[in-house]
N, C-alpha and C positions, 0 to 999 in steps of 0.2 A: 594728458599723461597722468598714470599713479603711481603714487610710490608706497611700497607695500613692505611693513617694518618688521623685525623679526618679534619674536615672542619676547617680553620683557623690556622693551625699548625704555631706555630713560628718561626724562624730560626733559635734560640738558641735552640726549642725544637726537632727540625731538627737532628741539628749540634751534637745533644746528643745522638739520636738513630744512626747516623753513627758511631761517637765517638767508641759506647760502641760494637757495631758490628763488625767493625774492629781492634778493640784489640783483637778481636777470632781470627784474619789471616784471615779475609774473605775483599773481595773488595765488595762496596757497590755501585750500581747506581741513579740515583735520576729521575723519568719522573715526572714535576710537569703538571698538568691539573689545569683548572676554578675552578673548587671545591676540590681537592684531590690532594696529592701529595704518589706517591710511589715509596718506597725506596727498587731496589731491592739485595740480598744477592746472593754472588757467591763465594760457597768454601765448604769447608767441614761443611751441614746444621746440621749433630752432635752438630755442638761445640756451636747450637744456643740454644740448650736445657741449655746451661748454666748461661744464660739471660732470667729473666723473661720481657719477649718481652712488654705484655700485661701493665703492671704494669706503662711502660713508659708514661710519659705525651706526648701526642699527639696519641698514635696509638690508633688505632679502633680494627682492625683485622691481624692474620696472616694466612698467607694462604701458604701451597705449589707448586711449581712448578714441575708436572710430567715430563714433556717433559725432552726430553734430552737435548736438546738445552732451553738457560735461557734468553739470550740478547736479542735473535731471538723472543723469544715467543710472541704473543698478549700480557699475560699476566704482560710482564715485562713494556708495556708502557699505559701511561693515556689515551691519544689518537693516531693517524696513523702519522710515522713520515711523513715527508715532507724533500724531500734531495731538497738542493740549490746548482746548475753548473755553476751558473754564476750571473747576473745582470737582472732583469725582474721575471714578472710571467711565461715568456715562459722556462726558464732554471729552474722552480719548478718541483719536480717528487714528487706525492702526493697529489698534490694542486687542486683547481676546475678546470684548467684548466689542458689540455690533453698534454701532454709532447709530442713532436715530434721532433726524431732525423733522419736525413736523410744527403745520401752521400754515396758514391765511398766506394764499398770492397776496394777496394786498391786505394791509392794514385798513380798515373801514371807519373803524371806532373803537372808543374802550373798549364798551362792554363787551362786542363780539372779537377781541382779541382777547381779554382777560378769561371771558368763556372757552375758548379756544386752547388757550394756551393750560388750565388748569385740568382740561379733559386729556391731552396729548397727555400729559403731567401723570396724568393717573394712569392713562395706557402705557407707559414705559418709557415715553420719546424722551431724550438726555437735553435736548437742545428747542430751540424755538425758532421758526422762520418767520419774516413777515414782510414786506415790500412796501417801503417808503418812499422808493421812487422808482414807478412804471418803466420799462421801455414799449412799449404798443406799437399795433402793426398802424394802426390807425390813429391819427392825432386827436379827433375826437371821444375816442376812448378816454375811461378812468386812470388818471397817471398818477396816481398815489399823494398822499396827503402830506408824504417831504417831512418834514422837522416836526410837524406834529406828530405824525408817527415815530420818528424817530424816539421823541419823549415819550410816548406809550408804551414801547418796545422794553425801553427800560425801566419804567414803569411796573410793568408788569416781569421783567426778570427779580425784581427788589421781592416781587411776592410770592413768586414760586419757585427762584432758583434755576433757571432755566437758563446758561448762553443763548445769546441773542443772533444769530444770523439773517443779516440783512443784503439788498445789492445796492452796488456803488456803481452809477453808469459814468461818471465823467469827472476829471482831475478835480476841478472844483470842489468836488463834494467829499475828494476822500479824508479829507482832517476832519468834519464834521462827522461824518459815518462812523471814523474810529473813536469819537468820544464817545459813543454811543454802543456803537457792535462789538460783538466779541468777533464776532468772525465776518469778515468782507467779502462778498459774492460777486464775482465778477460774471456776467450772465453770460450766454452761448453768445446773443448778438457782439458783444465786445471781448470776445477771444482774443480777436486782432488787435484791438485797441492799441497799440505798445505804448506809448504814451499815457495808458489807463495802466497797465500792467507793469509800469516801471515805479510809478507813483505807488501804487500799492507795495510796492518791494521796499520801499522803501520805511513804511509805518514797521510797526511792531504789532501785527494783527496777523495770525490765520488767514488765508485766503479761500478759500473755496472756487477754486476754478472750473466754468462749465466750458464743456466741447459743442465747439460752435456749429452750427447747422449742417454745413457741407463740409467740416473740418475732418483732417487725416488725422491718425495717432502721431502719426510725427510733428504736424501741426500744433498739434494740442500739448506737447511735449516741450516744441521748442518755444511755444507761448510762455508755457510754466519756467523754462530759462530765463526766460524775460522779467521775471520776478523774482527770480532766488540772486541772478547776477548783481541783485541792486542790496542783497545781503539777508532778505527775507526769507529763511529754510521753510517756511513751515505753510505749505502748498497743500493743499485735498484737492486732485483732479476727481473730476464728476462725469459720466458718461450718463446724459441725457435724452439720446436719442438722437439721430444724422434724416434729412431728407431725404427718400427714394424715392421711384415711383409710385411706391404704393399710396395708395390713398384711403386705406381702410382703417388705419390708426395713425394719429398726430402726426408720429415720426415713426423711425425703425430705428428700433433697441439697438443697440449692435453687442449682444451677448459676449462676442468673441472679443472683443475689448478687452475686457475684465481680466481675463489668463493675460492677454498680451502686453497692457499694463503692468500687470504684476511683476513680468518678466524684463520687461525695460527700465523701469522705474523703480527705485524705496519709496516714491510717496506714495500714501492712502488713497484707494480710489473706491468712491460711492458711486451709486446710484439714483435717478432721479426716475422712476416711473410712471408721476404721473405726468410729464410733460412726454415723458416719452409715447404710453397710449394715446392721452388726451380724452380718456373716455374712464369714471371710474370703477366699472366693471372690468375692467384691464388691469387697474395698479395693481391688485395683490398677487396675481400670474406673474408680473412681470417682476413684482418684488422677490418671489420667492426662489424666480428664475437666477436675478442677480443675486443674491444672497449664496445660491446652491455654485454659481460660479467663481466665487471667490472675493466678491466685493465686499469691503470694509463698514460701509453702513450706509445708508437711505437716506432720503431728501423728499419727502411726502408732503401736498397740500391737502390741507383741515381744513374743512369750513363748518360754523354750526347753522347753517343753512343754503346748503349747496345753488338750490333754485335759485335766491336770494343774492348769492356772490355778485360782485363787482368788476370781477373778473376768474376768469378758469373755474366757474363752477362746475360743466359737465366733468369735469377730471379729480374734485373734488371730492374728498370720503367726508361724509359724517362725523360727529366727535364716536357714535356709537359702531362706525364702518370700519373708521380706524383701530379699537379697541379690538374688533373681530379680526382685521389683519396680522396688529400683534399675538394675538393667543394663535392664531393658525402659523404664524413665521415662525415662532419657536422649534419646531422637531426642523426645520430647514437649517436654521442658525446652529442646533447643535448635530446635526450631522456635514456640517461646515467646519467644527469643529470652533463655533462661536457661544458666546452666552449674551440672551437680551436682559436687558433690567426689568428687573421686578417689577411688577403696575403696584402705584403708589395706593395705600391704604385710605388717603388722609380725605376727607373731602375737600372741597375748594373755602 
């Protein structure tokens, strides 16, 4: 249920419709907007029949919330949130400008992260990604270097400025992770996790939340409940790519996400191309694709030696592949009605 205030509400008149709401047991949220302030109800909406709502000084109207998901819904906020990862309009997810996170599936070593990361830096990226700890289809695979990477990560945000987003696979690790990340990635494989995603709700860190393999939007939605109900607002859903049949690229995009996101949801939702192709001759198609549909900003793996990766280098651009995607996403972004960041002048 919402409660929807008239124009000029007071803060004592405010403070009265919470008051009287949560003495039902129910927890109340507040999105204020320019003109309107809505207060919304989460808990057994029975017991609001015991409140004549209406009668309150300040409210206009009540309305209720179908959906299964309450925090998650369009309906629960004034306007589209905006998540902040760091310092700048480049570390905004939301914002008019185009969020762009770039970097190394896996952290390898300094050197090829500090290289990495000061190239994306000069091509526009706002943000840094790097993978401290693998989830792999295969246990003999590269599972990331863990807490040394972790120190790298921040290591190298000290020298270029760059928010840090890393993934966080399992409870254990998420106090660690946030001393470190700005932003905490929770991957497609642990969508479901809810026990991952209630612990994340609960730090004070951005989430970055990926859509799990075979996951519905509703799915992926009412995960992102999973994390705001433990008091954490500040969710980036990411559409990655879903399972089909096909077998000619990674996954399948699911383009029509994007609008239908948009339309359910206030939070920011990105894009993640290359896991989506899997092949890097696909990321910038599939980037320009999502960008031209309404997506908030991108999630690109860098490598400065693709061949050479440790993991996900066919899907991997260049520091110089990347550069080229940037200057080509531009006329996409501003006929999105977005703006990219400037490529940095400075060398490394």
């Amino acid at each position: 249920m919402i409660i929807v205030t008239r124009p000029g509400i007071t803060e004592a008149e405010l403070d009265h419709i919470r008051e009287r709401v949560e003495a039902l047991g129910m927890r109340t949220h507040v999105s204020r907007g320019e003109q309107r302030t809505i207060v919304g109800c989460i808990g057994d909406e029975e017991r609001l029949q015991e409140v004549a709502l209406l009668r309150m000084p300040g409210v206009e109207r009540v309305m209720p919330v179908t959906k299964p998901y309450k925090l998650v819904s369009r309906e629960f906020s004034v306007e589209r949130s905006v998540v902040r990862a760091g310092d700048g309009p480049s570390a905004l997810f939301g914002g008019r400008e185009l969020a762009v996170i770039a970097g190394p599936c896996s952290v390898e070593g300094a050197e090829m992260l500090r290289e990495t990361a000061w190239a994306v830096r000069r091509a526009g990226a706002g943000l840094l990604r790097g993978g401290a700890f693998k989830p792999r289809t295969s246990p003999y695979a590269f599972q990331g270097l863990g807490l040394e990477a972790l120190r790298l990560l921040a290591e190298v945000r000290a020298e270029t400025g760059l928010p840090v987003v890393t993934e966080v696979m399992d409870t254990r690790q998420v106090e660690l992770v946030a001393e470190y990340a700005d932003v905490l990635q929770v991957g497609a494989r642990n969508m479901q996790n809810f026990p991952l995603l209630s612990e994340v709700g609960r730090v004070q860190r951005p989430v970055l939340l990926k859509r799990g393999l075979s996951a519905t939007i509703k799915e992926l939605l009412m995960a992102a409940e999973y994390i705001m109900v433990q008091g954490n607002r500040d969710v980036i859903l990411c559409e990655r790519g879903i399972r089909t049949y096909e077998t000619a690229t990674r996954n399948t995009l699911d383009v029509a996400a994007i609008p239908v996101l948009k339309a359910e949801t206030h939070l920011p939702v990105i894009v993640d191309p290359s896991h989506a192709g899997g092949r890097s001759e696909l990321v910038a198609p599939l980037a320009f694709a999502a960008v031209a549909a309404g997506a908030d900003g991108l999630i690109v793996e860098v490598h400065p030696d693709p061949e050479r990766a440790l993991s996900d280098g066919d899907q991997s651009l260049s520091p110089d592949g990347f550069a080229e995607l940037m200057r080509r996403l531009a006329p996409f972004a501003e006929a999105a009605g977005r703006t990219l960041r400037a490529p940095a002048l400075e060398a490394a």
